[in-house]
N, CA and C of each residue as an Amber inpcrd file, in Angstrom:
protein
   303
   0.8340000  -1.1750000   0.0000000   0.0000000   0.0000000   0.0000000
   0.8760000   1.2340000   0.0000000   0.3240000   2.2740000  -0.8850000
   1.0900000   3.2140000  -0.8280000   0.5880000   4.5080000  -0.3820000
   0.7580000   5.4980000  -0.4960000  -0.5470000   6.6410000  -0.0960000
   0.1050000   7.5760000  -1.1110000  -0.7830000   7.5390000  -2.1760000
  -0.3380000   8.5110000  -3.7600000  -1.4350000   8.2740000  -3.8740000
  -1.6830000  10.1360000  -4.1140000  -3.0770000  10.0990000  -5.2360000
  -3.3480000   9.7100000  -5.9830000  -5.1620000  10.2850000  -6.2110000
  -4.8710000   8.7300000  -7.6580000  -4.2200000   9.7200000  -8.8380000
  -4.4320000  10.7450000  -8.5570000  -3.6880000  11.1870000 -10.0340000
  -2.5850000  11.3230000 -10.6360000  -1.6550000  10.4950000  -9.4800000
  -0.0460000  10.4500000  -9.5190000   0.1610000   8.7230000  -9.5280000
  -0.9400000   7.8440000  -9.1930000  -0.7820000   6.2190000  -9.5220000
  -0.4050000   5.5890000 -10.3790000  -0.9900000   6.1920000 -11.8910000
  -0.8220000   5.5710000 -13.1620000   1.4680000   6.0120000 -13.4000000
   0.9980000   6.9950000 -12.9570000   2.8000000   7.3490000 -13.1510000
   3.2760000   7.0990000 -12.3940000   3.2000000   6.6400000 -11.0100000
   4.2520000   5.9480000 -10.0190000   4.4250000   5.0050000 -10.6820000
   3.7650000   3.9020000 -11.1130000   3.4150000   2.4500000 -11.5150000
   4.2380000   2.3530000 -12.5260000   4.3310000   3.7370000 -13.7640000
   4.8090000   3.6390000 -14.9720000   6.4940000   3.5750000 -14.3750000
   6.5760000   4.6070000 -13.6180000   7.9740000   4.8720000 -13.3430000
   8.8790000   3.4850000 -12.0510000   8.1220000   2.5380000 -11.9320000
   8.4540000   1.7730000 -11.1240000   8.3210000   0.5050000 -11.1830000
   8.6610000  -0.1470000 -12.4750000   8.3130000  -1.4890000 -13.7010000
   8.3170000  -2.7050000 -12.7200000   9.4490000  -2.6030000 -11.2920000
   9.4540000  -3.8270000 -10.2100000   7.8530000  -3.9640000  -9.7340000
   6.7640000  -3.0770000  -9.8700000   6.2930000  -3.2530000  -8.9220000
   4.9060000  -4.1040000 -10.1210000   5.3860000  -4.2630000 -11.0100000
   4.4210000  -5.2340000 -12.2940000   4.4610000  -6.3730000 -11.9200000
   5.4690000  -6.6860000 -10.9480000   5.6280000  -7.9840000 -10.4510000
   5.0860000  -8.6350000  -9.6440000   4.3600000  -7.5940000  -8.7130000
   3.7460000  -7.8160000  -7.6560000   2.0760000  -9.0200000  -8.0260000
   1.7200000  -9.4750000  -6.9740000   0.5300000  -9.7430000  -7.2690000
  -0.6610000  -8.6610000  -6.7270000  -0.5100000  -7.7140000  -6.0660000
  -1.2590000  -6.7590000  -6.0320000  -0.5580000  -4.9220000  -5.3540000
  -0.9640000  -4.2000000  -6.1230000  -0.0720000  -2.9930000  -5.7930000
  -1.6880000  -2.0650000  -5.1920000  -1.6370000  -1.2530000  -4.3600000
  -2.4880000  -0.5210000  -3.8270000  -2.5470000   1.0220000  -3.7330000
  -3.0550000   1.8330000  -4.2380000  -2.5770000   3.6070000  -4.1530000
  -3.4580000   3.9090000  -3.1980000  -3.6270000   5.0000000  -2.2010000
  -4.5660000   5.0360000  -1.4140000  -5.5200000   6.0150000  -2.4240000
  -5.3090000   7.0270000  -3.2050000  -5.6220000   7.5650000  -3.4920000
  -7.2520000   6.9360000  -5.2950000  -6.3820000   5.5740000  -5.1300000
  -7.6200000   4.6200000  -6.3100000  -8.0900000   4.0590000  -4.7420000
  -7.9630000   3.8030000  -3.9490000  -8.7800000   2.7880000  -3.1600000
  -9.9560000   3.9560000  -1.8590000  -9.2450000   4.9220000  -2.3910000
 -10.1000000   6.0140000  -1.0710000 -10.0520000   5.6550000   0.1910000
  -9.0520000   4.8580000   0.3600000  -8.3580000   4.6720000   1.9190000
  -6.9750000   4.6480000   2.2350000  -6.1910000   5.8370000   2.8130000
  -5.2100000   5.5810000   3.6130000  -5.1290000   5.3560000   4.8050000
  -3.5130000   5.0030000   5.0630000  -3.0470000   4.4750000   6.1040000
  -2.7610000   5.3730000   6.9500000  -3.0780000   5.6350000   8.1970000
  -3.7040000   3.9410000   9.4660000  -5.5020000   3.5660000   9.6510000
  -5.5500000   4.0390000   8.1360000  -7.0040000   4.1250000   8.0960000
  -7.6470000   2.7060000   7.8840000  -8.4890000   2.1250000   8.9180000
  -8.6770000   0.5500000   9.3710000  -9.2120000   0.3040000   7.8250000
  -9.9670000   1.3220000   6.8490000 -10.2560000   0.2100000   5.3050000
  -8.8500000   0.2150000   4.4420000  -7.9820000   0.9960000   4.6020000
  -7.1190000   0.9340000   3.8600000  -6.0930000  -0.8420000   3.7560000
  -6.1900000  -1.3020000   5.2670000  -5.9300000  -2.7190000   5.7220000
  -6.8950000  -3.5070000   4.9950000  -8.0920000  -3.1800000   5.4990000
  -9.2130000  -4.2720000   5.0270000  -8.7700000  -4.6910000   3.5090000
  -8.7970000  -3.4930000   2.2440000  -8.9050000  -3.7650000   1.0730000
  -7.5680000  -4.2800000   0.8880000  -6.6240000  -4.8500000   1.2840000
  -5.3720000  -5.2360000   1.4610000  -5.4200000  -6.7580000   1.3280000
  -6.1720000  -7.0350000   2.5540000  -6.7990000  -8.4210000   3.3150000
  -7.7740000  -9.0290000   2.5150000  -9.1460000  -8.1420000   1.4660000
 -10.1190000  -8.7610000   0.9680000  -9.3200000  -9.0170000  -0.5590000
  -8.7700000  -7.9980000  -0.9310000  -7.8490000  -7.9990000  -2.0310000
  -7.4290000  -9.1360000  -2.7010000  -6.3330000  -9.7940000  -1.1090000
  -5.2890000 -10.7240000  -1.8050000  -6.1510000 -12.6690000  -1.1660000
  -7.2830000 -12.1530000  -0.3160000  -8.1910000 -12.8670000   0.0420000
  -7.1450000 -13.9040000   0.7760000  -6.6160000 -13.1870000   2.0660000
  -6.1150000 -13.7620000   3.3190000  -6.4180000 -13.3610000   3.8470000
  -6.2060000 -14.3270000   5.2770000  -6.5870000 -13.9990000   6.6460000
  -5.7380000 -12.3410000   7.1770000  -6.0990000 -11.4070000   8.0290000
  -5.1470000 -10.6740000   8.4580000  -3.7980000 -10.9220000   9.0200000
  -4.2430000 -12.0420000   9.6240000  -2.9750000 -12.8740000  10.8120000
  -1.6970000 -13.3960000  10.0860000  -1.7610000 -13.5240000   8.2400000
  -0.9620000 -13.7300000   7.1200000  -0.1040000 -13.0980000   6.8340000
  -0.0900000 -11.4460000   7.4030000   0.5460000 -10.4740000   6.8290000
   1.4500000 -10.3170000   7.8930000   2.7090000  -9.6320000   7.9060000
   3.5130000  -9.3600000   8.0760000   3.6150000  -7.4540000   7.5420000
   3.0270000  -6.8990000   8.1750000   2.8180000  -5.0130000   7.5610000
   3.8240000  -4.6530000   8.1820000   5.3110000  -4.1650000   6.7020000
   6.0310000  -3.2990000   7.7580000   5.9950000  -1.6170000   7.0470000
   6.6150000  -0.7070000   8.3750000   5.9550000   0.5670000   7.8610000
   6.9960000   1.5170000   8.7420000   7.3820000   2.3030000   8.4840000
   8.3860000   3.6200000   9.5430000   7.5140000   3.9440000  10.1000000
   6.2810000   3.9610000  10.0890000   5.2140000   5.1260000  11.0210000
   4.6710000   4.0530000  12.0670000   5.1380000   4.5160000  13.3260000
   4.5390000   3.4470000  14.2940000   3.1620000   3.5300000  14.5830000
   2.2390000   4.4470000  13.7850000   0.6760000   4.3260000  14.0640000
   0.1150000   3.5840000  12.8800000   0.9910000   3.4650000  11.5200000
   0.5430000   2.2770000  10.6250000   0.7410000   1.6080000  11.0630000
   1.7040000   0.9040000  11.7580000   1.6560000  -0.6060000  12.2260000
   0.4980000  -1.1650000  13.7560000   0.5480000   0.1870000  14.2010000
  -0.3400000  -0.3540000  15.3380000  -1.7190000  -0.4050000  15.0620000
  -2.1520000   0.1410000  13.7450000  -3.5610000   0.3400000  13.4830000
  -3.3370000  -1.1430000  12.6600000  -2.4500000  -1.4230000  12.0970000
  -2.4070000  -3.1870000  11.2320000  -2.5920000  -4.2780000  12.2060000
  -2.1560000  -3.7950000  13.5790000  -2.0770000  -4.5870000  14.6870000
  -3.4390000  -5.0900000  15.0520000  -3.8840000  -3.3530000  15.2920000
  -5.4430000  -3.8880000  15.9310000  -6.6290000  -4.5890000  14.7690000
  -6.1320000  -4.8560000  13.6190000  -7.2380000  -5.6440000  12.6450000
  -6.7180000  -6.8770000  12.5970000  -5.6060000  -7.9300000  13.3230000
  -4.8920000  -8.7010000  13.2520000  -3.8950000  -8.7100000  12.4110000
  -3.1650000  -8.2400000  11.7600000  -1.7420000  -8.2370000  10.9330000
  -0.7430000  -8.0490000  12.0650000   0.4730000  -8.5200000  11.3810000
   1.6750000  -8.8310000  11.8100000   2.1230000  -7.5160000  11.7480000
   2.9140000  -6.9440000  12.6360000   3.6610000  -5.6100000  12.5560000
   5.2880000  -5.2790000  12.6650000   5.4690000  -4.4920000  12.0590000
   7.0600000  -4.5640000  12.2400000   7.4560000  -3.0250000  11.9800000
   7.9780000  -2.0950000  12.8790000   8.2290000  -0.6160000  12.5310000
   9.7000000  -0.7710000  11.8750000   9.5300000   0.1970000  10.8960000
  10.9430000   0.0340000   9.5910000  11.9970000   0.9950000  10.6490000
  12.8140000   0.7000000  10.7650000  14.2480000   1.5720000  11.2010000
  15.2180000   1.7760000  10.2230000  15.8240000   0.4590000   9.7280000
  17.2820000   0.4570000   9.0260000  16.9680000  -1.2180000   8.2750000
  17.2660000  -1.2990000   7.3510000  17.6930000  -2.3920000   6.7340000
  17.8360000  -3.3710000   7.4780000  19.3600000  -3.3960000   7.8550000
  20.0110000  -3.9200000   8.4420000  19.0140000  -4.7970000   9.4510000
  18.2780000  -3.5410000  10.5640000  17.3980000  -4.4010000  11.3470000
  16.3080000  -5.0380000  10.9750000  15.9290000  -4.8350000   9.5750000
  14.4730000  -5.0760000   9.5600000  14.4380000  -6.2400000   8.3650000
  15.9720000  -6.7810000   7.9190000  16.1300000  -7.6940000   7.4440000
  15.7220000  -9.1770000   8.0410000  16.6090000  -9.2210000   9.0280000
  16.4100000 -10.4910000   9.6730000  14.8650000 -11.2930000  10.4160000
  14.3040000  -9.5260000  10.3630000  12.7010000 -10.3730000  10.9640000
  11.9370000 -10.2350000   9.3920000  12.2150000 -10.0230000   8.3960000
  11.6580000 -10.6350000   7.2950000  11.7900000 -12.2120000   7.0640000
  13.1870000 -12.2200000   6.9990000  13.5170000 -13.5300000   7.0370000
  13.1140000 -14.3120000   8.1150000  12.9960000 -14.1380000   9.0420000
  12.1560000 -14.8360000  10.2580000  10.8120000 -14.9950000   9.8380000
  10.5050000 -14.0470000   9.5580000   8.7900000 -14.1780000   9.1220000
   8.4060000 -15.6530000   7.9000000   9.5160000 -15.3670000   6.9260000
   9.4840000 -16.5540000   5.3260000   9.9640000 -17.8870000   5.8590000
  10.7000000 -17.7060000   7.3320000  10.8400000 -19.3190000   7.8270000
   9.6160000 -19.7220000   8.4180000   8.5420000 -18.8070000   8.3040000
   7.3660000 -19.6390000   9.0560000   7.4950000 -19.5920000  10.5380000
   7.8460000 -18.4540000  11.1270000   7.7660000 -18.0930000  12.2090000
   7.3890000 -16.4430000  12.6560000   6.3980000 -16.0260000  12.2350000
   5.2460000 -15.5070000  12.2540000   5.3100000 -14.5040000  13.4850000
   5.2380000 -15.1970000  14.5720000   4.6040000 -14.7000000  15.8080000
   6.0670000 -14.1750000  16.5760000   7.3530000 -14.3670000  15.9230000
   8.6000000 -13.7730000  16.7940000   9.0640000 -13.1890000  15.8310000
   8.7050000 -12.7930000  15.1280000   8.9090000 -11.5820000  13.6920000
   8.4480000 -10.4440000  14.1730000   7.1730000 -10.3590000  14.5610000
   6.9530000  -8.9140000  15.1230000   7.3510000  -8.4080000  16.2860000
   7.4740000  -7.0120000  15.6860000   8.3690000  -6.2810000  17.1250000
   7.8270000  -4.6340000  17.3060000
């Protein structure tokens, strides 16, 4: 999820060819919900049609992650690389619940 208007979406998207890869990309500005705004999660969750408890939401803003928290998603506040590497990788070993921090 990103929070770009919609009238700047079609050209983020153009200017950012990695993200064609994705199986779903989100603007807040096409979905009329940003973040820590509880539908901006929802259409995230109904979207990719998983449970909340699936996700792993990481974010620099510690009120996006705590608002991902309270709909059940996984949370993780972004600092540095460095730190926020290893609980990704914690998360893709299937350990879920000591990933978030």
């Amino acid at each position: 999820m990103w929070d770009v208007p919609a009238d700047h979406a079609d050209a983020f998207l153009a200017a950012q060819p990695w993200l064609r890869g994705l199986d779903h990309v989100a603007f807040s500005g096409k979905i009329q919900a940003a973040k820590p705004e509880p539908a901006a999660f929802h259409h995230a969750v109904t979207s990719l049609r998983v449970a909340a408890a699936d996700f792993l939401f990481v974010d620099d803003r510690e009120e996006n992650v705590r608002a991902a928290r309270v709909l059940g998603m996984n949370g993780h506040v972004f600092t540095t690389l460095d730190e926020t590497a290893p609980v990704i990788d914690l998360w893709l070993s299937g350990s879920p619940a000591s990933a978030t921090t």
